[in-house]
C-alpha positions in Angstrom: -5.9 0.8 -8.7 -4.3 -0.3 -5.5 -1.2 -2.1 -5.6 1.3 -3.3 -2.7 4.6 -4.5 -2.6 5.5 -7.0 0.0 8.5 -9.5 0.6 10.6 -10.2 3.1 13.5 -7.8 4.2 16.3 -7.0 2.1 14.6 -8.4 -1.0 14.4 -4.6 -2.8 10.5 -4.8 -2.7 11.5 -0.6 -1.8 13.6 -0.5 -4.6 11.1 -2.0 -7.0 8.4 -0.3 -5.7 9.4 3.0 -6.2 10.9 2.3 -10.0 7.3 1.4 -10.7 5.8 4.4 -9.1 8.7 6.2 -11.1 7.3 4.1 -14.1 3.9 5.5 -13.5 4.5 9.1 -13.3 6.5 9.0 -16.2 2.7 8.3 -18.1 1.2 10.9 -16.7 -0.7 8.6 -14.5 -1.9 10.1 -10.9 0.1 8.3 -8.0 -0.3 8.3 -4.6 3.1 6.6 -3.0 2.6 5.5 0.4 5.9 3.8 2.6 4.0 1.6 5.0 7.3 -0.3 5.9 8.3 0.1 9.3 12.0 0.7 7.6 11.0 4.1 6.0 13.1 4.1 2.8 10.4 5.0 0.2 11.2 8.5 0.4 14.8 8.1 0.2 14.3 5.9 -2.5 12.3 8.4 -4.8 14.9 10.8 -4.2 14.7 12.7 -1.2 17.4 13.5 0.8 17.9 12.4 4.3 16.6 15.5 6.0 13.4 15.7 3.4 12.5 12.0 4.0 12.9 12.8 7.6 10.2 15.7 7.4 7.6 14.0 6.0 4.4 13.9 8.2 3.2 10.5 9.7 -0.3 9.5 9.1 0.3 7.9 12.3 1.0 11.4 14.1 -2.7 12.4 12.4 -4.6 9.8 13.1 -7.5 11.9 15.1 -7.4 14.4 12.2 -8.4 11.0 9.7 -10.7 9.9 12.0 -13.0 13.2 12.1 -12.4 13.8 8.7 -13.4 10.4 7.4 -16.4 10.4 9.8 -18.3 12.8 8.1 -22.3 12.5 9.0 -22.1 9.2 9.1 -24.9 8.5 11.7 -23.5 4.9 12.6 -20.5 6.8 13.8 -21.1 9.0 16.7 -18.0 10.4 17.4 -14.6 9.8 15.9 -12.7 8.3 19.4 -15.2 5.1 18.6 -13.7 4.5 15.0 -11.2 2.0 14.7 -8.8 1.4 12.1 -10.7 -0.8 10.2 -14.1 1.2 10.3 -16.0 0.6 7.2 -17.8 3.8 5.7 -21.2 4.3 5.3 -23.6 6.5 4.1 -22.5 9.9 4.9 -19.4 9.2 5.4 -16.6 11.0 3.6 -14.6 8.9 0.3 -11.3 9.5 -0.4 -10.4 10.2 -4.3 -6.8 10.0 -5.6 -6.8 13.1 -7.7 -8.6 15.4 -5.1 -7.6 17.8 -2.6 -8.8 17.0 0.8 -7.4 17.8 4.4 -6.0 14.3 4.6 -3.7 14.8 1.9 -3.1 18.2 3.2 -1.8 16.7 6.8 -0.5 13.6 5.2 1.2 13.7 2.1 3.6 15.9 0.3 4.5 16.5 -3.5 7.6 14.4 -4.5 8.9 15.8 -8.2 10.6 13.4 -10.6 12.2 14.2 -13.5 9.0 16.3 -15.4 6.3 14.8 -13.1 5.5 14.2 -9.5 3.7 12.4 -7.2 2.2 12.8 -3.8 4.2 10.5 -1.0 2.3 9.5 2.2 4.1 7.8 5.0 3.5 6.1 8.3 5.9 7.4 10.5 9.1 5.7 12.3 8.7 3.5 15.0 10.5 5.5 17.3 12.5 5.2 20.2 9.6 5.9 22.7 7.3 3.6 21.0 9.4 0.4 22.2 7.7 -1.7 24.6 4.3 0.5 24.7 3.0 0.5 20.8 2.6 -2.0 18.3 3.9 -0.9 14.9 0.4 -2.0 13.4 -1.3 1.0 15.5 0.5 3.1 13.0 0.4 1.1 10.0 -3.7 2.1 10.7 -3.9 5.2 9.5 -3.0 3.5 6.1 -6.0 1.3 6.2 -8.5 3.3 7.6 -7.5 5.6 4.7 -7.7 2.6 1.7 -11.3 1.7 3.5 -12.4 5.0 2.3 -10.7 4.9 -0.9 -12.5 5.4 -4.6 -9.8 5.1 -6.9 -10.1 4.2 -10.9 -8.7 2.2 -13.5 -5.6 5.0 -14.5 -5.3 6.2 -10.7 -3.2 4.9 -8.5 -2.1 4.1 -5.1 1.2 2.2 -4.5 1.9 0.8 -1.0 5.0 -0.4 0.1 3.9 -3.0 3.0 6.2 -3.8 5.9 7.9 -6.9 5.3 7.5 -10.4 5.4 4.3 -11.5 7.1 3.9 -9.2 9.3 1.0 -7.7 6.5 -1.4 -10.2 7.6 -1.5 -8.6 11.1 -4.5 -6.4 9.9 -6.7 -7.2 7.2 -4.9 -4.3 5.1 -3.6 -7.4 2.5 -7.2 -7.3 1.3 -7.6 -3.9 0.2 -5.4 -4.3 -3.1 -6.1 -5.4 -7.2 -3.0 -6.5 -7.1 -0.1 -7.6 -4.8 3.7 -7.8 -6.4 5.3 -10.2 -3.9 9.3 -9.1 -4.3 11.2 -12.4 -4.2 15.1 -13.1 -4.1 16.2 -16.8 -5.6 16.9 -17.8 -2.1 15.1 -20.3 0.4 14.3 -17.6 2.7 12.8 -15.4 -0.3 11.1 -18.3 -1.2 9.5 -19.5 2.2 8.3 -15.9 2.3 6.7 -16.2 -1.1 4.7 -20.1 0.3 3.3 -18.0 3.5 1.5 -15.3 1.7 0.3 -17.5 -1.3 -1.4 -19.4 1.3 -2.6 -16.6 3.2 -3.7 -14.5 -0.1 -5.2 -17.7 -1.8 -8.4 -18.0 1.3 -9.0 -14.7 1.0 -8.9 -14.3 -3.6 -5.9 -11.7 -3.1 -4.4 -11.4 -6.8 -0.3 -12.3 -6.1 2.6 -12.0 -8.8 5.7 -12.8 -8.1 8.7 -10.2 -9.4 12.6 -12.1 -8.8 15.0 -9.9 -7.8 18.5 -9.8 -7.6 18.6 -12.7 -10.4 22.5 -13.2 -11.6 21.4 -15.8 -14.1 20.2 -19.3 -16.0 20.5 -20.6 -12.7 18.5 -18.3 -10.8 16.0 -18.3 -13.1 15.3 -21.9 -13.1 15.3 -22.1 -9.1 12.5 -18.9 -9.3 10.4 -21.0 -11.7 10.7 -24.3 -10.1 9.3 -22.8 -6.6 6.9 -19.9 -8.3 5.9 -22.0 -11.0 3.2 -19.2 -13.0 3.5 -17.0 -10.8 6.1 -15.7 -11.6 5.8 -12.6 -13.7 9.2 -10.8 -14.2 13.1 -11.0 -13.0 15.3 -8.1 -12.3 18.9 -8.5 -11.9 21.4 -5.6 -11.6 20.9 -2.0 -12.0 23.7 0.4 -12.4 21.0 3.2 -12.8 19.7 2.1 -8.8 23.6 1.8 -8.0 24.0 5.5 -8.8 21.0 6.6 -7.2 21.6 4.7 -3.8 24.8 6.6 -4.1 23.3 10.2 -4.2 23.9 10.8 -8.1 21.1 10.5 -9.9 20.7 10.0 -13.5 17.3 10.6 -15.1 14.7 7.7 -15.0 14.9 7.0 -18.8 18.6 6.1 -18.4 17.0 2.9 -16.5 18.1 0.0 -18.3 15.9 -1.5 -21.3 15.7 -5.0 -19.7 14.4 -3.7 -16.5 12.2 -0.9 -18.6 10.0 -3.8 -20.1 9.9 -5.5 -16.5 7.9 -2.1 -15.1 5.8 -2.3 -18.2 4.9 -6.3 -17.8 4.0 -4.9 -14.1 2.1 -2.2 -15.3 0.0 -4.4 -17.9 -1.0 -6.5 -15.1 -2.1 -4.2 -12.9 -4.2 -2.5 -15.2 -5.3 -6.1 -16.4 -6.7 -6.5 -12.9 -9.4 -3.7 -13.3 -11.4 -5.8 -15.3 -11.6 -8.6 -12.2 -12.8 -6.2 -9.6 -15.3 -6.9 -7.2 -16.4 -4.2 -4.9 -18.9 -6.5 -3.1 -16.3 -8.6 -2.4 -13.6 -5.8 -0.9 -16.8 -4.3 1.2 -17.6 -7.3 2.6 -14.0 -8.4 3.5 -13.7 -4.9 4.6 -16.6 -5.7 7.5 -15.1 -9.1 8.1 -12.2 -7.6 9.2 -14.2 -4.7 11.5 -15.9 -7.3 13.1 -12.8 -9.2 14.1 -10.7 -7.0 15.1 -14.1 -5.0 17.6 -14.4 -8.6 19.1 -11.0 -9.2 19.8 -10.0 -6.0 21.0 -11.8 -3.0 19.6 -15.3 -2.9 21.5 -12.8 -3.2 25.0 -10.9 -0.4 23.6 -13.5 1.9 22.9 -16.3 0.9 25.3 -18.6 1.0 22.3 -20.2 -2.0 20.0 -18.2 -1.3 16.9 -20.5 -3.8 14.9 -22.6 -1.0 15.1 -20.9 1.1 12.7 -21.7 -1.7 9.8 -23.8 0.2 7.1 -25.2 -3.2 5.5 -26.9 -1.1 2.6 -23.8 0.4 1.8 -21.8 -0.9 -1.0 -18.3 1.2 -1.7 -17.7 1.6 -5.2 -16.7 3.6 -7.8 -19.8 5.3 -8.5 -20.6 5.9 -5.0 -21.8 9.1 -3.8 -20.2 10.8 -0.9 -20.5 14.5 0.9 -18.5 17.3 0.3 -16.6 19.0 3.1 -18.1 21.9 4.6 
């Protein structure tokens, strides 16, 4: 299952985010944890210290290594310089699977222990000093979706994105690739407008949206979430002493977490799961092309020199039980 967390800055989609991926390992459930955010706190926020979080390898940084990878005999794909980062697979080329080991995950992600479990943590990369005023953030962000276009995950696997924030997720057509999409919203106006802009984004396209309140001090709160969410709202978080200590550098274990904000990551976790029943893999591969096409008229077939509509496989169908070749 795919999830995201999105909402505007500040609104602890971070913080939520990486209690539920906490929430998961603690079942025993496989998790893939990936900090998409051009603010890289996931890392810090599972625990890592600053010099560990700063270590971690950016898919960005290993981009070409995807690319040829991902590839695999594809015959639509020539050579990997002509993929793009919304390249749909195809027959031959190579799926990724949450459990497995591959060289992506070798390049790209690194074990992140919690308590008695783990996780693997994948992240973008900084947008560094050198990048200002020559690359666009969303050149990194597409490692991420070039890597969920060639994703076969299952109903008790997951993969856990936190998006960057506010709107900025509908730059790419990476707000497609999810069951389900936990919009992070704090009782305010400005939580709230952000909440309007992607319900109205999410609705054209069938994106699943639930809205989690955060930061909610009371009655009053509460009523101001429902009046503007109306059913979408699924569950409220207020304070957390248990997050308090951990932003401070003391940890406590995870089933210290209050009981109040315990049941919240289990309503979240019900839905999610809920949401395997309403997949529709047609649906996410053609989206998936919709999105390739775009993106090689507006700027891809310039970039490359190639016709990138080319690299559609319109037999090809990506689903769970689809077939794909080993690596060599």
């Amino acid at each position: 299952m795919k999830i995201a967390f999105v909402g505007k800055g500040g609104s602890g989609k971070t913080t939520l985010s990486s209690l539920f991926i906490r929430h998961l390992a603690t079942a025993r459930l496989p998790v893939i944890a990936v900090d998409a955010d051009i603010n890289q706190h996931l890392g810090a926020a599972l625990g890592l210290g600053e010099a560990e979080a700063a270590a971690l390898p950016a898919m960005g940084a290993q981009l070409p290594l995807i690319k040829d990878y991902l590839r695999g005999s594809n015959p639509r794909i020539p050579s990997s310089e002509s993929m793009i980062k919304t390249t749909p697979p195809g027959e031959g080329s190579r799926l990724l699977r949450v459990g497995e080991d591959n060289p992506v995950y070798d390049a790209c992600a690194r074990t992140v222990d919690l308590d008695d479990s783990a996780v693997r943590l994948m992240a973008t990369g900084p947008f560094t000093e050198s990048d200002l005023g020559v690359a666009c953030y969303h050149s990194k962000v597409g490692a991420v979706e070039l890597c969920l276009n060639h994703l076969v995950d299952g109903r008790e696997e997951y993969v856990v994105v936190d998006m960057t924030a506010g709107s900025d997720s509908f730059a790419s057509g990476m707000f497609t690739r999810f069951d389900m999409t936990f919009l992070v919203a704090e009782p305010t106006r400005k939580g709230i407008a952000v909440y309007r802009q992607y319900k109205e984004y999410a609705r054209d396209f069938g994106v699943p949206l639930k809205v989690a309140g955060n930061k909610v001090q009371g009655p009053e709160d509460l009523a101001f979430l429902r009046d503007e969410v109306g059913d979408d709202l699924l569950v409220t978080v207020g304070h957390s002493d248990w997050v308090r200590a951990m932003e401070k550098g003391r940890p406590t274990p995870f089933a210290h977490l209050e009981e109040v904000n315990r049941r919240a990551l289990e309503t979240l976790h019900r839905t999610a799961d809920a949401a395997y029943g309403r997949r529709d893999w047609e649906r996410y591969t053609r989206q998936m092309v919709h999105f390739h096409l775009k993106n090689a008229e507006s700027w891809g077939n310039a970039k490359t020199g190639v016709d990138l509509a080319a690299q559609v496989d319109p037999s090809f169908v990506l689903s769970e039980g689809t077939a794909a070749p080993q690596p060599a």
